[in-house]
C-alpha positions as CSV (number, residue, x, y, z in Angstrom):
1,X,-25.6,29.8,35.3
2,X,-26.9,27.6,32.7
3,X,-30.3,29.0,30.7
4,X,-33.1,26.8,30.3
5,X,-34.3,27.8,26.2
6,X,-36.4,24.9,25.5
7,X,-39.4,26.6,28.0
8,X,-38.8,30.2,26.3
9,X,-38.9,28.0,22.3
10,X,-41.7,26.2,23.1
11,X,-43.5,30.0,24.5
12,X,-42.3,31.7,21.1
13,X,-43.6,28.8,19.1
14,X,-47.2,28.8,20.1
15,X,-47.6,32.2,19.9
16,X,-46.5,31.9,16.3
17,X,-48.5,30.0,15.4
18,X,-51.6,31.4,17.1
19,X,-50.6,35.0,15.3
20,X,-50.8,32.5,12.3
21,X,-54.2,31.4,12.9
22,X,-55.4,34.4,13.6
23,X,-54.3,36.0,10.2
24,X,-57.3,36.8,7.7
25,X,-58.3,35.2,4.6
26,X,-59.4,37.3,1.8
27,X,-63.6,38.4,2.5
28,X,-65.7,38.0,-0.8
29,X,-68.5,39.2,-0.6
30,X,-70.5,36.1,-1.9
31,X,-72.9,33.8,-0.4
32,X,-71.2,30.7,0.5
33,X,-67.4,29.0,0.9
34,X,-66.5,25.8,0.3
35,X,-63.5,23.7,0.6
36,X,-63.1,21.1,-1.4
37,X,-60.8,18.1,-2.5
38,X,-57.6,18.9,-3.2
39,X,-56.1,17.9,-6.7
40,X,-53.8,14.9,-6.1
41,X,-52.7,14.5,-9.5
42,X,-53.1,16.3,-13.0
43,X,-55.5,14.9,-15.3
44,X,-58.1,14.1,-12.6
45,X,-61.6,16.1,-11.5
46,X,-60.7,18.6,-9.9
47,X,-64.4,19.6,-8.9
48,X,-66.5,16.6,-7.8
49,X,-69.4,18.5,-6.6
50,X,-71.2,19.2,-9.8
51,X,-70.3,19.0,-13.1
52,X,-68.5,21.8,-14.9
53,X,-66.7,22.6,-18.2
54,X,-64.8,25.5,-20.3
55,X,-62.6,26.4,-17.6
56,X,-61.2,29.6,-18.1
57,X,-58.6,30.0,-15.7
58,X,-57.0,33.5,-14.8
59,X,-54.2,34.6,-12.1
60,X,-55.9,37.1,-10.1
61,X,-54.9,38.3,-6.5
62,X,-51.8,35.6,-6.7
63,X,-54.5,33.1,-7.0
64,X,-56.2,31.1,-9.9
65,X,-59.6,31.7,-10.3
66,X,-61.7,29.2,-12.7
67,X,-64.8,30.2,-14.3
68,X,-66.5,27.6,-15.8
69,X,-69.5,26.9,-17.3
70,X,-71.9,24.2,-15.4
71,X,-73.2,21.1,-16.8
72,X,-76.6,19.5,-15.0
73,X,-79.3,17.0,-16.8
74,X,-81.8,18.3,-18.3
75,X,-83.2,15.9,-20.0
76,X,-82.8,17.5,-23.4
77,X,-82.7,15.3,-26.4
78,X,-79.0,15.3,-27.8
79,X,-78.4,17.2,-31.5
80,X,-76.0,18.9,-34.0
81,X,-77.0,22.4,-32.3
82,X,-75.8,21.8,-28.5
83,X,-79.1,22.0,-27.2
84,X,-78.7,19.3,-24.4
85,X,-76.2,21.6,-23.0
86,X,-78.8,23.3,-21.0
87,X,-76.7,25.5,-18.6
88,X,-78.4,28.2,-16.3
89,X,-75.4,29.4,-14.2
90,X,-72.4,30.6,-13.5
91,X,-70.1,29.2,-10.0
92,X,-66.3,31.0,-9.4
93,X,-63.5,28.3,-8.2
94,X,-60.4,29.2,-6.9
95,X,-56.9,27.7,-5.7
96,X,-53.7,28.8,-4.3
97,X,-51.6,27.0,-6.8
98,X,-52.0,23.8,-8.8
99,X,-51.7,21.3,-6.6
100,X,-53.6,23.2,-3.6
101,X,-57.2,22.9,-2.3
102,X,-60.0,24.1,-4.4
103,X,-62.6,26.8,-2.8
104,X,-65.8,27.0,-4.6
105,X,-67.4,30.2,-4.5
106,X,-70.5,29.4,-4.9
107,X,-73.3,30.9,-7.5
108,X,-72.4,34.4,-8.6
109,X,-74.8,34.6,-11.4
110,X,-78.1,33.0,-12.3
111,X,-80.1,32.9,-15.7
112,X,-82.5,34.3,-14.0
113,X,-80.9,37.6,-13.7
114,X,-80.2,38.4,-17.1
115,X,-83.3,40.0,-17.9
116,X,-82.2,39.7,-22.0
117,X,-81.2,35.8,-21.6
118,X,-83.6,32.9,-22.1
119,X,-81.3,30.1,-22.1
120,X,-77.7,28.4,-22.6
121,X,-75.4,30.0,-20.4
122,X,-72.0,28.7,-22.6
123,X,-68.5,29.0,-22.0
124,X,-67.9,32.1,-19.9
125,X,-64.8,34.1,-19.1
126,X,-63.2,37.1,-17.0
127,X,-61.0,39.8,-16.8
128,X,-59.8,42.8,-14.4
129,X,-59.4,46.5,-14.8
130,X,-58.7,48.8,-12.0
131,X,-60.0,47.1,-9.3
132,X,-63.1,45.9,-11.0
133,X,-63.9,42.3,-12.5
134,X,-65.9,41.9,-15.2
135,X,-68.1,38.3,-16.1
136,X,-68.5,37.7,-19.7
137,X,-71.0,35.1,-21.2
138,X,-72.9,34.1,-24.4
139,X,-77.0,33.2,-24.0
140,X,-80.0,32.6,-26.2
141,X,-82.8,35.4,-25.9
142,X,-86.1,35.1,-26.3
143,X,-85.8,34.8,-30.1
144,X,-83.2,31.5,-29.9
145,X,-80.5,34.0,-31.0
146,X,-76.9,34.0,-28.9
147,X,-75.5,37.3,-27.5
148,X,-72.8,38.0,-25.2
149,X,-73.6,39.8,-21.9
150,X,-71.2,41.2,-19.1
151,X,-71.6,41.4,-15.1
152,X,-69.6,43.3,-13.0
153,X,-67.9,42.8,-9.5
154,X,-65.9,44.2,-7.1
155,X,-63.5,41.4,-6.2
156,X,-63.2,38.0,-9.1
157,X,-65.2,35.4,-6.6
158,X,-68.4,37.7,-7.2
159,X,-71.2,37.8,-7.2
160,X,-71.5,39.7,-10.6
161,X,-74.6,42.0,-11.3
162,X,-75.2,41.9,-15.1
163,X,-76.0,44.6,-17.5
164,X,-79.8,44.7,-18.4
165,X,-78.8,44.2,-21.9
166,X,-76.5,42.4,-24.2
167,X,-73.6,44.1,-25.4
168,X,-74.3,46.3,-28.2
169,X,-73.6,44.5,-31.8
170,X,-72.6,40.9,-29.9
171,X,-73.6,37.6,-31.4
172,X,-72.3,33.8,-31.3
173,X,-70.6,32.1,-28.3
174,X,-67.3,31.9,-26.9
175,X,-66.1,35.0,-25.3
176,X,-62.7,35.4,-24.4
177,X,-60.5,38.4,-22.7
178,X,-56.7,39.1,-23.6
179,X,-55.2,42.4,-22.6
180,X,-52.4,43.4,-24.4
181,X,-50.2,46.7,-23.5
182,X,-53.4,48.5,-21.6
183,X,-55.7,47.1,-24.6
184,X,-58.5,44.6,-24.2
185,X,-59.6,42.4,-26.5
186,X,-62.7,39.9,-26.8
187,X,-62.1,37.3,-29.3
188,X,-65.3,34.8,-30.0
189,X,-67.7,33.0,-32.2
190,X,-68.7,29.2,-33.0
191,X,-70.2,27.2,-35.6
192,X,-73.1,25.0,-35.8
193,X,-74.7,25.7,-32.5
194,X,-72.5,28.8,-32.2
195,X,-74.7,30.6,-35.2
196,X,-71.5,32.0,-36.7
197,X,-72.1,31.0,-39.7
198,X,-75.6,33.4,-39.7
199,X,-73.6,36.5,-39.9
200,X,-71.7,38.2,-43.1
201,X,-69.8,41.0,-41.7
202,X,-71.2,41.8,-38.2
203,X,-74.3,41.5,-40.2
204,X,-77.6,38.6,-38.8
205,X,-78.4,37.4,-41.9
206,X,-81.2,35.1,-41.4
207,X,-81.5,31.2,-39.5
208,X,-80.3,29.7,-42.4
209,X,-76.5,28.0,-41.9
210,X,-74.5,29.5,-44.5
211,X,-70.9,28.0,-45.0
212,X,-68.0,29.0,-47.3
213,X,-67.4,25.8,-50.3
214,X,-65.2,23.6,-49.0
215,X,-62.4,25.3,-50.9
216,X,-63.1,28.7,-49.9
217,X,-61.8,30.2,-46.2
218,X,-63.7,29.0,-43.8
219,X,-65.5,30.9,-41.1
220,X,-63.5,33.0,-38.8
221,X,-62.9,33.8,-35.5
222,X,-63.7,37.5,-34.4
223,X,-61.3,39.9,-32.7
224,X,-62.9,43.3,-31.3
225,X,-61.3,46.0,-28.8
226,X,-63.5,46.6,-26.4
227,X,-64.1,50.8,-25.1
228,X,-63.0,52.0,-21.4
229,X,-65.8,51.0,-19.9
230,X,-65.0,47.4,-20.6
231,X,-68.9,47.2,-21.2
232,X,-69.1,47.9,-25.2
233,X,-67.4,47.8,-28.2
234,X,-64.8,50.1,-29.3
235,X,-64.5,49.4,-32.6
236,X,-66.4,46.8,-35.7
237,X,-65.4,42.8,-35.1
238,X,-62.8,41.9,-37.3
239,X,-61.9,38.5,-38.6
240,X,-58.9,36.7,-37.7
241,X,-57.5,35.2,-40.5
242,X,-55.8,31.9,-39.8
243,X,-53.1,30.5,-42.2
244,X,-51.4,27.5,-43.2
245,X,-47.6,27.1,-43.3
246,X,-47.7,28.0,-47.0
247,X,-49.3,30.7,-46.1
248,X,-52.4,30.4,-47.6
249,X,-55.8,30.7,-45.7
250,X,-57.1,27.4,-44.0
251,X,-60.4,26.2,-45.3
252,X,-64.0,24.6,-44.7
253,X,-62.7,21.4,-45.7
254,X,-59.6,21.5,-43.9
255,X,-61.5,20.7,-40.6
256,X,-58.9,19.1,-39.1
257,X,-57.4,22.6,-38.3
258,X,-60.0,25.2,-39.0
259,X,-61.6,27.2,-36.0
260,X,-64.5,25.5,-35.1
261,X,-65.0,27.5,-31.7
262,X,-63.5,28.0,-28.4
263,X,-60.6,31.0,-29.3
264,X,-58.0,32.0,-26.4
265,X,-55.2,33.7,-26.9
266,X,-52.1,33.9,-24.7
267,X,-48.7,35.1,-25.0
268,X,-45.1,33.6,-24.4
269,X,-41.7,34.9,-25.0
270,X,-43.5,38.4,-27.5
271,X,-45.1,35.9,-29.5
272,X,-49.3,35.5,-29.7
273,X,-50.8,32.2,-29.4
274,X,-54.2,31.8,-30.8
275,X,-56.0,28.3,-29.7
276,X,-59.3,26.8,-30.3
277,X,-61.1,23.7,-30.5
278,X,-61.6,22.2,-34.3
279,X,-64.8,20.8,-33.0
280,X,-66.1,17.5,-35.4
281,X,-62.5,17.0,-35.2
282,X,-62.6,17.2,-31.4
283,X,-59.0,18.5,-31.4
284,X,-57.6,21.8,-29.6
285,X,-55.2,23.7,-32.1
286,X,-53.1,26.4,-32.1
287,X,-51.7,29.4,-34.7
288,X,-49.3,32.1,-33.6
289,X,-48.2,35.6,-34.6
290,X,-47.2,39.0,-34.3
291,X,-50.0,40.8,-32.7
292,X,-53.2,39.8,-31.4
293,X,-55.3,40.7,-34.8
294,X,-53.0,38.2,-36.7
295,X,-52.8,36.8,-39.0
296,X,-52.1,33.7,-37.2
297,X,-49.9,31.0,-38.8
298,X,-51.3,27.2,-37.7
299,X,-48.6,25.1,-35.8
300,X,-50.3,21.6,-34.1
301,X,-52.1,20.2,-32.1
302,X,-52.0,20.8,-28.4
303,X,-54.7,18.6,-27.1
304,X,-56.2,15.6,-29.0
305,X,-59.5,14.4,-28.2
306,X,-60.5,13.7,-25.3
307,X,-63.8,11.5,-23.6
308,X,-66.9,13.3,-24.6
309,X,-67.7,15.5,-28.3
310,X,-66.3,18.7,-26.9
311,X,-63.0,19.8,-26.5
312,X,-62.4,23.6,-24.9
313,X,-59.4,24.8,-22.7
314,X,-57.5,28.0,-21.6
315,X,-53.9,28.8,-20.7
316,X,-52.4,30.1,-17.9
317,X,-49.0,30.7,-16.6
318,X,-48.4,31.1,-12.5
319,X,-44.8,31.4,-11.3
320,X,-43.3,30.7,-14.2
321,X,-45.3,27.6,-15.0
322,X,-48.1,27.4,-17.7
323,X,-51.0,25.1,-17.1
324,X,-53.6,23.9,-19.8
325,X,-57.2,23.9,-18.0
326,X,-59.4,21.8,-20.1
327,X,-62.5,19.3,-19.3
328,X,-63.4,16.0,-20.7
329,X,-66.6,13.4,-19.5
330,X,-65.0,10.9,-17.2
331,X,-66.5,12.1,-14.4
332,X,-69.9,10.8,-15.7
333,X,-68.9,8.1,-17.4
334,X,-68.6,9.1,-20.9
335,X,-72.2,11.5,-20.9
336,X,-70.8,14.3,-23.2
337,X,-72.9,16.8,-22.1
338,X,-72.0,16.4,-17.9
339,X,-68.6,17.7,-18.2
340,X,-66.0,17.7,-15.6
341,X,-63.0,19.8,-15.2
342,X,-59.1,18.6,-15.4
343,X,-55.6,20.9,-15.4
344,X,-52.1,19.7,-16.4
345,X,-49.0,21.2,-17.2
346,X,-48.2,22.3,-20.8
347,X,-44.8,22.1,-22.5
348,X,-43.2,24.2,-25.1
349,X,-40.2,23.2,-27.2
350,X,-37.0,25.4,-27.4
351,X,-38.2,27.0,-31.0
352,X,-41.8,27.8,-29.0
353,X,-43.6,25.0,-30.4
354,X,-46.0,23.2,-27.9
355,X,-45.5,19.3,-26.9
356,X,-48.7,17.4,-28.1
357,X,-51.1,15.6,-25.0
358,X,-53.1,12.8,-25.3
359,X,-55.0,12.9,-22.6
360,X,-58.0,10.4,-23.9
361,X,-59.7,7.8,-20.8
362,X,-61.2,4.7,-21.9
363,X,-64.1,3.2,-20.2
364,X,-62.0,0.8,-18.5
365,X,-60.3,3.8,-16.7
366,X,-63.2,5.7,-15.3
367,X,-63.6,5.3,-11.7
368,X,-67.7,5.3,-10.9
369,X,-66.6,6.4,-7.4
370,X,-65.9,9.6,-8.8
371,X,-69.1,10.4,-10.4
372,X,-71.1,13.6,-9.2
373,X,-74.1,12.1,-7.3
């Protein structure tokens, strides 16, 4: 007798894919999913919803989560100082994988909720410990100054609840988490608008912009450990020194390589990368060595300018493949403080060096279809 299997097949199949159906997403607890476009090439928007920048892009959960910062018009007049980029809030993005759909999260922390925090909500970034996801970010208080807060979470699409004050002896912009063998470290600070250069060791030293001569060092990044709690310092910011190939340290003048702002650190085959944005050069450079304090020895250029004044990025590596998150201003047309988001894949040579992008878009290039409305 001869079985019929294509009936039984076509039973086992359905009920496969039902089960399949049926299978849960992860829950956040946060107010609102979205799903959005999915990226069909690299160096495109990757949010078209609203405008966002200084991606900082982490693996968590087998997933990349993006916290960036989020542009909107404000109608502040354009200066030296950054003050046109007016942000308020915070929104969590996440995919699967490059290439996949993007989920936005939704608002998991507003301006309004920082009881310390006046204004400016720059460049964020995140990290986990034990379970628990913590939501860094620099702000103006009432007095104009920057500080950098923390929020907390249970799960990295928030919401996060902040701390009711800055951390203890924080200043500038740029906060950035690397944990190294248990350790975690902040590294931070800007120039300019960042206020760096008010501070002498760890020390406010008045509104008035200090700089090194041109042939002296020029200002530093800063390095701290931060205490179990992930909350508070464990120890005094340090500098990081940054040197040239001769060894010696770079300087003010040398602004085609010194740190300007934007520091991330990642590591590849036991050796540290230290990268950051040389800012009136509009470049994103990068140093390696030994340990995460440094010193770090300048190599090149990863990213050249791109549309728009500012240049920030992060790093990340998923499944053996590293990505270079970064933004530029097609997505407005060229207005350098509406931001918009872009990935693509980044290269290293056989000796660890890093393979130079130009990832610049004329005007001729920009698509006004794709412009946040």
């Amino acid at each position: 007798m001869k079985v019929q299997l294509l009936p039984y097949l076509c039973i086992i199949t359905t009920f496969f894919i039902q089960c399949k159906q049926q299978e849960k997403k992860p829950i956040y607890s946060n107010i609102e999913v979205e799903e959005s476009q999915e990226i069909f090439a690299y160096d495109t928007a990757i949010i078209t919803s609203q405008y966002t920048a200084d991606p900082s892009a982490h693996v968590f959960e087998n997933k990349i989560f993006l916290y960036p910062s989020h542009d909107y018009e404000s109608g502040t007049p354009e200066d030296d100082l950054g003050n046109h980029f007016a942000m308020r809030d915070y929104y969590v993005y996440s995919m699967d994988s490059v290439g996949g759909a993007i989920t936005n999260h939704g608002k998991v922390l507003d301006i309004d909720q920082v009881s310390w925090a006046d204004k400016q909500m720059w460049a964020p970034d995140a990290a986990e410990k034990d379970g628990t996801y913590y939501l860094y970010f620099p702000a103006k208080d009432k007095d104009g100054v920057f500080h950098i807060g923390v929020a907390e979470a249970d799960n990295p699409a928030g919401p996060f609840k902040p701390e009711p004050e800055f951390i203890k002896n924080s200043y500038s912009i740029d906060p950035s988490i690397f944990e190294d063998n248990g350790s975690y470290y902040m590294y931070f600070g800007g120039i300019w608008g960042g206020q760096l250069q008010w501070y002498r060791d760890n020390k406010f030293m008045g509104r008035e912009d200090v700089y090194p001569d041109d042939n002296k060092p020029s200002l530093r990044p800063k390095i701290v450990r931060l205490d179990a709690s992930m909350k508070a310092f464990d120890e005094e910011p340090k500098d990081i020194i940054i040197l040239d190939k001769m060894g010696a340290p770079l300087t003010t003048s040398d602004n085609e390589k010194r740190f300007f702002e934007g520091a991330w650190v990642h590591k590849y085959n036991d050796t540290y990368y230290l990268s950051y944005s040389t800012g009136d050069t509009h470049n994103i450079v990068y140093a390696t060595g030994t340990n995460p304090y440094g010193p770090f020895t300048y190599q090149g250029v990863i990213l050249k300018p791109v549309l728009g004044w500012t240049n920030h990025h992060s790093i990340v590596e998923q499944d053996g493949k590293w990505y270079l998150f970064y933004h530029d201003s097609s997505l407005s047309g060229g207005k350098t403080h509406l931001r918009s988001v872009k990935v693509t894949a980044l290269s290293y040579n056989e000796d660890g060096t890093i393979e130079t992008m130009d990832k610049m878009v004329t005007a001729e290039e920009l698509d006004s279809k794709l412009h946040v409305k």
